[in-house]
C-alpha distance (Angstrom), angle and dihedral (degrees) to the residues before:
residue distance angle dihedral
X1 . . .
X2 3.50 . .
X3 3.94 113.4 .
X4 4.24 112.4 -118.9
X5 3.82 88.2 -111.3
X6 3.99 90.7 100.2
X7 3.78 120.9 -138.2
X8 4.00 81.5 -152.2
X9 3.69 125.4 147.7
X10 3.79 81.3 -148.6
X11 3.54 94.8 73.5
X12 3.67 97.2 70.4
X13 3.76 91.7 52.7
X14 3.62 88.8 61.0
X15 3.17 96.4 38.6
X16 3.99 88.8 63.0
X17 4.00 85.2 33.1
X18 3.93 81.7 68.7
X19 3.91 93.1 47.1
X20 3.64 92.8 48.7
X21 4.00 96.9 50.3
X22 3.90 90.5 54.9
X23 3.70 91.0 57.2
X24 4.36 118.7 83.3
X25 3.67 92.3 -103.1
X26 3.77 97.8 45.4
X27 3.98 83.9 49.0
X28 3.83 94.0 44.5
X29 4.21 76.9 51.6
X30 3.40 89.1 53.7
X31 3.48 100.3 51.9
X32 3.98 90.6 44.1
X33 3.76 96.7 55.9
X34 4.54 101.9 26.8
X35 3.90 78.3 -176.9
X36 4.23 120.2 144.0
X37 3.80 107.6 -147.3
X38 3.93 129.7 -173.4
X39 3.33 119.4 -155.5
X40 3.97 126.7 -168.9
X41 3.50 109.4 -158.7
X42 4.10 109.8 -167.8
X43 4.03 124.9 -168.5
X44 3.51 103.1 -135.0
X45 3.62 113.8 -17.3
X46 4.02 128.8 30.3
X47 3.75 118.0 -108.4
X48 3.93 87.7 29.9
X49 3.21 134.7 110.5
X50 3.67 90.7 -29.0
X51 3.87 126.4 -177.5
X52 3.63 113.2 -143.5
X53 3.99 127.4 -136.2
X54 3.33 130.9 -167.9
X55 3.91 120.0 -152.4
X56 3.59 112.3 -172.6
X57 3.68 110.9 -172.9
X58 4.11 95.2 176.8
X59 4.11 80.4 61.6
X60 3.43 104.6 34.7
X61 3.59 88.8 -128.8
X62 3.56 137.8 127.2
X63 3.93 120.9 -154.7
X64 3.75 145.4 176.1
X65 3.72 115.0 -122.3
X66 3.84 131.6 36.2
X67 3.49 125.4 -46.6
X68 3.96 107.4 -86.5
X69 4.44 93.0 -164.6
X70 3.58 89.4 74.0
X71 3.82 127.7 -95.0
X72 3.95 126.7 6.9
X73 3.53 112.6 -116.6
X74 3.60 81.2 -127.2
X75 4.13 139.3 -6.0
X76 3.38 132.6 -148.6
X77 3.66 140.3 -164.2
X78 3.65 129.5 -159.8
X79 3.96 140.3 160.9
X80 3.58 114.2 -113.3
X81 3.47 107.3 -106.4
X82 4.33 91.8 44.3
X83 3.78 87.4 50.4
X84 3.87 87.4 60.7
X85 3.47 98.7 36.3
X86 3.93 86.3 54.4
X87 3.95 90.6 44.1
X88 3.57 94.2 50.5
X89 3.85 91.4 53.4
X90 4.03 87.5 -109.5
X91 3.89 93.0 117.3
X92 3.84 121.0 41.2
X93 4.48 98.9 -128.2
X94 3.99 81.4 -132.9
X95 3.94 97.4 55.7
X96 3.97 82.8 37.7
X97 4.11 85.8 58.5
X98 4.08 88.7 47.1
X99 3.23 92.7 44.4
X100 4.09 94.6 52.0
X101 3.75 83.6 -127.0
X102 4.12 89.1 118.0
X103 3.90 112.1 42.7
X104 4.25 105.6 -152.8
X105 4.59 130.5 -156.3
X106 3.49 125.0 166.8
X107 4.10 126.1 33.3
X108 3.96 121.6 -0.2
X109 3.45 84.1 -154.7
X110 3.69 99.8 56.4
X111 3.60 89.9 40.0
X112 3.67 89.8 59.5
X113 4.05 93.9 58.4
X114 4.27 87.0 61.7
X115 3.60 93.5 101.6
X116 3.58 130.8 159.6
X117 4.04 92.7 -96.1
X118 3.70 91.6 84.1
X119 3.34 90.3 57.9
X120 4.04 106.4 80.5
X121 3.56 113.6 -118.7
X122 4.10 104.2 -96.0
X123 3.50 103.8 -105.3
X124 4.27 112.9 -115.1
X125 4.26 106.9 -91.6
């Protein structure tokens, strides 16, 4: 069994994902979107094992666990490795969706507003 502690590359993103909502422009973000998102991030196979985020962009604040206020406007679920890719600007969300690499509940239209701006820009290796 593998402990709850993930091993995910994930984690990092939201990890930074945190920073970058605290600062003015991830506020000013926050303000723009006032969107809840879920996000299920699996390690190998969706519906597995998953690890679930909460992005709360009425907060500002990102958290691990389901979202406590009620429903998401819209969840997500993602393995590991497409969640980065996606994060990182590597994978378009949209191709992700065709693809079936991103699994999507709740409202199209909120869906549509998780863009690659509230991810933080990775910072140069």
């Amino acid at each position: 069994m593998a402990d709850s502690s993930s091993n995910l590359k994930s984690d990092a993103v939201f990890a930074q994902m945190k920073q970058h909502l605290s600062t003015d422009a991830g506020k000013q973000l926050s303000s723009k979107i006032g969107l809840v998102y879920q996000i299920h991030i699996a390690p190998k196979k969706l519906g597995f094992d998953e690890v679930v985020y909460t992005v709360d962009l009425k907060k500002g604040q990102v958290t691990k666990g389901p979202y406590e206020g009620g429903k998401p406007d819209a969840s997500f679920s993602f393995k590991d490795e497409d969640f980065v890719k996606v994060a990182l600007g590597k994978m378009n969300p949209q191709i992700a969706f065709m693809r079936g690499a991103m699994k999507v509940k709740g409202s199209l239209s909120a869906a549509q507003k998780f863009t690659p701006d509230i991810f933080p820009k990775p910072s140069k290796m």
